[in-house]
C-alpha positions in Angstrom: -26.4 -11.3 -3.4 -24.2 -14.2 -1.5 -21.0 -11.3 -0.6 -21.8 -8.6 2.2 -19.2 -6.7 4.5 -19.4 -6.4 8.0 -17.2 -3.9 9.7 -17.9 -5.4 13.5 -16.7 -2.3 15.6 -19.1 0.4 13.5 -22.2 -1.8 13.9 -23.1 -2.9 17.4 -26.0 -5.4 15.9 -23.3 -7.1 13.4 -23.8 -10.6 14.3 -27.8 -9.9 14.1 -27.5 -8.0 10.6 -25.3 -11.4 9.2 -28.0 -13.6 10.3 -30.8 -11.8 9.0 -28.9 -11.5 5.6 -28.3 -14.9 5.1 -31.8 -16.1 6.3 -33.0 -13.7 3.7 -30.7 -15.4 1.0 -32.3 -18.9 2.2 -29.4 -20.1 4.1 -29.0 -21.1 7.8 -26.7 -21.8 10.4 -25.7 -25.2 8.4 -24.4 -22.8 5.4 -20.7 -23.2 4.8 -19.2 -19.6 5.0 -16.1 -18.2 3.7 -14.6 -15.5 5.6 -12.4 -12.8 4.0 -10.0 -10.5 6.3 -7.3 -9.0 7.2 -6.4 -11.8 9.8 -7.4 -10.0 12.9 -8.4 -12.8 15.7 -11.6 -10.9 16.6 -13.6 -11.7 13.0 -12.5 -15.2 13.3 -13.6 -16.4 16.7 -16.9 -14.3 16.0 -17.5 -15.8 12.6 -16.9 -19.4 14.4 -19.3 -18.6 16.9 -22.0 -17.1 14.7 -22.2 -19.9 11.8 -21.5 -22.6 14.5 -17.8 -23.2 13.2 -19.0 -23.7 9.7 -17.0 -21.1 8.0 -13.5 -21.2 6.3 -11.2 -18.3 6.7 -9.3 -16.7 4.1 -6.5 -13.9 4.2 -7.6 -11.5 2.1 -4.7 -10.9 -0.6 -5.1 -6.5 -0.4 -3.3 -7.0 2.8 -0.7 -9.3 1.8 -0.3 -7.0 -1.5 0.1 -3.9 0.6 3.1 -5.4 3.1 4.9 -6.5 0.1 4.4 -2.8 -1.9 6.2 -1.1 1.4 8.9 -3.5 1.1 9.5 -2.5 -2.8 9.0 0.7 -2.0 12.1 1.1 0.2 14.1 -0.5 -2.0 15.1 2.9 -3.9 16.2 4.3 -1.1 19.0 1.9 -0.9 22.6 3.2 -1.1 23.6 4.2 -4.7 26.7 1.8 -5.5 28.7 1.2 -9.0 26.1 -1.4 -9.8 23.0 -0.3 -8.2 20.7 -0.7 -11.4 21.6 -4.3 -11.6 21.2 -5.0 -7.4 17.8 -2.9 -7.5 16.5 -5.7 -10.6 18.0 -8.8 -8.5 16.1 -7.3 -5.4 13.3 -7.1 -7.6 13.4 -10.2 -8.8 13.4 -12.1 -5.3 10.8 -9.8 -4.1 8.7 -10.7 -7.0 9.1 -14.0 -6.8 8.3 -14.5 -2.9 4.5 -12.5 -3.9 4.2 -14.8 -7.1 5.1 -18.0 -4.3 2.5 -16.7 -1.8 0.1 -16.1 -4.5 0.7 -19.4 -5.3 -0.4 -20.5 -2.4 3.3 -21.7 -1.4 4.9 -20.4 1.7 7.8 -22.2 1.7 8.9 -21.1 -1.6 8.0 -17.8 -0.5 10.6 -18.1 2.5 13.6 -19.0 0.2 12.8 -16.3 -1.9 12.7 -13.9 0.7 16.0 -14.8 2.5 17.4 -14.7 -1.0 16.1 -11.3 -1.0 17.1 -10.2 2.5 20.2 -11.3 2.0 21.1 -9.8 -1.6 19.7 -6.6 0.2 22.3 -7.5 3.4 25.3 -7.6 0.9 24.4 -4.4 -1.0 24.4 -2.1 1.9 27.3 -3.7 3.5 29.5 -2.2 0.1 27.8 0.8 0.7 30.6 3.7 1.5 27.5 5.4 3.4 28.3 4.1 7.1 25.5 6.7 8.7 22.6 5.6 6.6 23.6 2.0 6.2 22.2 0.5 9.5 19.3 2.9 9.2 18.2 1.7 5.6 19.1 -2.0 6.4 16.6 -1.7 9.6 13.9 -0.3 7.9 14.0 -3.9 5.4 14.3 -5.9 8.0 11.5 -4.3 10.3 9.5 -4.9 6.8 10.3 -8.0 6.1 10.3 -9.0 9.5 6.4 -7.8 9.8 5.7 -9.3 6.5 7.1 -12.7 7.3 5.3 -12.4 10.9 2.1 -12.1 9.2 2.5 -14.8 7.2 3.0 -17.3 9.4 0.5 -16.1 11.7 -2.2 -16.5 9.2 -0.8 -19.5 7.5 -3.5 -21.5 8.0 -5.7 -18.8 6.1 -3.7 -18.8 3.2 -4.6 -20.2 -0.1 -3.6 -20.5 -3.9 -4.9 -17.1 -4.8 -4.4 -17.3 -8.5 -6.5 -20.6 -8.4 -9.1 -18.8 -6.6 -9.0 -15.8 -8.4 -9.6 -17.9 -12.1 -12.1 -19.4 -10.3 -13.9 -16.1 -10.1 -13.7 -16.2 -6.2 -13.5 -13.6 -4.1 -9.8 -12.9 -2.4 
């Protein structure tokens, strides 16, 4: 009864529809709101205006989770060298551990681990014999990471300590 979804560009009346819900639930333009998305600007200036800037904004974690599976992903398309098992796990591991800083909570943990990662992932193609396929694959992380870490810092301010959140029973 206190979590609803509004998807503003299918429903015309949205801002109406969120006011009648939460003046059904006994609340009023005084109720502290949390706002879940994706980060789009739109949602956040509307939400601002609706509950008279009374609202908190969250990133939601799906689309944080989702930018960092495209990343891992790609990471088995790297070139096969003599130790590629043991590059793919140290990959791994950095990648890993820039999602466990931002679940966390900690962005700047998240940015060493990630240039750890960016550059383990620099080295390996550069031994690669493959020269046609090298800048292509190296691209493709960087364009990832690149978008990732974009998004990040754009919505900084909307990130929290999702595993605190998430024991806490909120929603992320």
């Amino acid at each position: 009864s206190k979590v609803f979804a509004v998807v503003r560009d299918q429903d015309g009346r949205a801002k109406q529809h969120v006011q009648a819900i939460t003046r059904q639930r006994g609340r009023g333009p005084e109720t502290k709101v949390r706002v879940v998305s994706d980060g789009e600007d739109g949602m956040r200036s509307i939400a601002g205006k609706w509950f008279n800037a009374n609202e908190q904004h969250i990133l939601d974690w799906y689309h944080i989770a989702r930018r960092f599976e495209a990343i891992g992903k790609g990471l088995i398309y790297l070139p096969h060298v003599e130790d590629f098992e043991y590059r793919l796990s140290r990959h791994w591991q950095h990648l890993n551990r820039a999602m466990w800083k931002v679940w966390h909570g900690n962005l700047y943990g998240a940015s060493v681990a990630l240039n750890c990662f960016y550059d383990g992932v620099d080295i390996h193609i550069m031994i690669s014999e493959e020269d046609s396929s090298r800048s292509t694959r190296l691209e493709q992380v960087r364009e990832r990471l690149a978008e990732l870490w974009s998004y990040l810092i754009a919505n900084q301010t909307r990130l929290i300590n999702y595993g605190r959140e998430y024991r806490k029973g909120h929603r992320i």
